[in-house]
N, C-alpha and C positions, 0 to 999 in steps of 0.2 A: 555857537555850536559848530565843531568840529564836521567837516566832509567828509564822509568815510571810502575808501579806494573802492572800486567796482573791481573786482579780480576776473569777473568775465570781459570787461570790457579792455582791463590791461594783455589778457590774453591775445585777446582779439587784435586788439592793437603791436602786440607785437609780432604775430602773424601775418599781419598788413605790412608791415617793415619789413619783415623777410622776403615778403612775395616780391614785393617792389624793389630791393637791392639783390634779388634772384634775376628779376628782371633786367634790371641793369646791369647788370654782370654780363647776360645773352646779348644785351644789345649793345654794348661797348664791344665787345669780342666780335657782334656780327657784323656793326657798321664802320665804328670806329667811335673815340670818343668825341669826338668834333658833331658829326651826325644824328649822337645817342640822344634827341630832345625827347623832355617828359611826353611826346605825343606817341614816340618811337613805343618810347619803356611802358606807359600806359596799355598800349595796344599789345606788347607780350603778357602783360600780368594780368591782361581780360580785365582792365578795370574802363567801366563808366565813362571817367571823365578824370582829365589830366591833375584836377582839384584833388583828388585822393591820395594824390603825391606829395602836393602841397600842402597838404592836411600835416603829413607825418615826416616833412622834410622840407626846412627853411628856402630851397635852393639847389639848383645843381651842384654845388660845392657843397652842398651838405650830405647829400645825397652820395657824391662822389668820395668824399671824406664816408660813408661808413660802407659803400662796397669796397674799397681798401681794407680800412679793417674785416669785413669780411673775410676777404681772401687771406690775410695775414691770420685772423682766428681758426679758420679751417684748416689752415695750413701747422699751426703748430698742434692743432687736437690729432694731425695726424701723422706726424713726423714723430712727437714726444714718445710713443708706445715703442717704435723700434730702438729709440736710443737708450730707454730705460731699462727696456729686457736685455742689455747689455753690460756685463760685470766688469769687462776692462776700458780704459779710457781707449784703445786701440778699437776693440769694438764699438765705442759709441762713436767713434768719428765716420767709421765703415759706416754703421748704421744712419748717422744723420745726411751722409751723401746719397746713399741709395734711396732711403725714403723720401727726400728731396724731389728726386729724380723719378721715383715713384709718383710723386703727388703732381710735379707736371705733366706727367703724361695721363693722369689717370683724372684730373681735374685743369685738359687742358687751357676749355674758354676761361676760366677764374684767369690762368696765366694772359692769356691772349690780351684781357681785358686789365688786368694790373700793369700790364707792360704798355701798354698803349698811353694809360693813364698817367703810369711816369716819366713819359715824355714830352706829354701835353696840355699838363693841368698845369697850368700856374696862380703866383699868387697875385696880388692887385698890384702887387710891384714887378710883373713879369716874368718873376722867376719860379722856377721848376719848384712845385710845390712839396716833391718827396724828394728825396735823398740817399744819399748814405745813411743820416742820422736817422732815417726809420725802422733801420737795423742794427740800432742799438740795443737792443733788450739780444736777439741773437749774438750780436758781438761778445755781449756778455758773458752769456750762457759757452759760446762755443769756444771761448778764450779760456772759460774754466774748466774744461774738458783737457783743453790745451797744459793749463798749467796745471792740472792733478796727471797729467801725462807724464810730465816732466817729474814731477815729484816723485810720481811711484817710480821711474826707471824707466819709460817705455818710450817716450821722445825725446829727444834730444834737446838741448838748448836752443831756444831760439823766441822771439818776442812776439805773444801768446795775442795780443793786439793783431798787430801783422798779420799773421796767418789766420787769422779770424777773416779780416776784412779780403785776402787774395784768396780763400773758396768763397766767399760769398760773391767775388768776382767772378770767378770760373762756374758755380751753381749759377749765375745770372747768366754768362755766356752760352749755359746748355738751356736753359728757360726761353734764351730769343731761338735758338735752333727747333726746340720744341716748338714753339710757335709758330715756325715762318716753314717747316717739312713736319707734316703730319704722317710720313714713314720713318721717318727718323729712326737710325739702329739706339735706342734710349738705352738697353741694355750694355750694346759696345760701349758706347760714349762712358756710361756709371762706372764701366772697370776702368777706363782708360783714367778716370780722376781719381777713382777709391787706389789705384797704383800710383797714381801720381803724388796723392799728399800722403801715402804711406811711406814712399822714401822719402818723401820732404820732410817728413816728422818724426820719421823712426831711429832710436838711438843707435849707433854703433861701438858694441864693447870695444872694439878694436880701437876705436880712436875716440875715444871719451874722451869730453872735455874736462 
């Protein structure tokens, strides 16, 4: 005979996972990740006993592995809406810098707490357990922006890869600023990139290649 799923219970269960990688998020950003033990994160998500962690999470690396995607999922539910209401490839690039830029400051502990984590979490082999390569699905995406730019007329030539991966450098370089100055001018800083990769990418009639 077949178990049949408890749909109150998977609810519940996954409200418990939220709280608890809600938690974790607060206490990575407040103490650091080194600090953030299940007793820390317990005591923010008002649970009982540190077991209820463990209940719904192999491990601090596992734990740690879905507050990353966390922030990585929040991150794109709210970036995607500005780049979409956008018709030309020139406005979705505008658009994915600003809302960028947006979502750090306006969801800065998610940053505080992602950025920490990617300098500290490693794997059993000692090394840095995020990367570059966890910004491949963005690479992706941003490169296609890139190369339907180019196709319609509106950037210039240049290797759609590339320039994918040096704003995700420069977007990462304003994320530790957001971090580390909580006055930070976010607004100057967004024009001074959305100018920057706008000549970096804008075609010129005059000297077409």
């Amino acid at each position: 005979m077949s178990v049949r799923s408890d749909p109150e219970r998977s609810v519940t269960t996954v409200a418990r996972r939220a709280q608890i990688v809600s938690a974790a998020i607060a206490t990575i950003a407040e103490l650091g990740f080194a600090k953030a033990s299940f007793a820390q994160i317990a005591r923010r998500a008002d649970l009982s006993s540190t077991r209820l962690i463990s209940y719904h999470f192999a491990g601090k690396d596992d734990l740690v592995e879905a507050v990353v995607a966390e922030v990585f999922t929040v991150a794109g539910r709210f970036i995607e809406p500005y780049v979409l209401a956008e018709s030309t490839q020139a406005g979705k690039l505008r658009a994915f810098i600003e809302a960028s830029a947006r979502f750090y400051s306006e969801y800065r502990q998610h940053v505080i707490a992602v950025r920490d984590i990617w300098v500290r979490f490693r794997t059993g082999d000692d090394l840095l357990r995020f990367g570059l390569h966890t910004h491949e699905p963005e690479f992706q995406v941003v490169a296609e922006i890139f190369a339907a730019g180019q196709e319609s007329g509106e950037f210039r030539r240049f290797d759609a890869r590339t320039m994918a991966i040096t704003l995700r450098h420069a977007l990462d370089g304003l994320a530790t600023q957001v971090s580390a100055d909580p006055d930070l001018d976010v607004d100057s800083y967004t024009r001074e990139l959305v100018q920057m990769f706008d000549r970096a990418t804008r075609r010129d009639p005059e000297c077409d290649e």
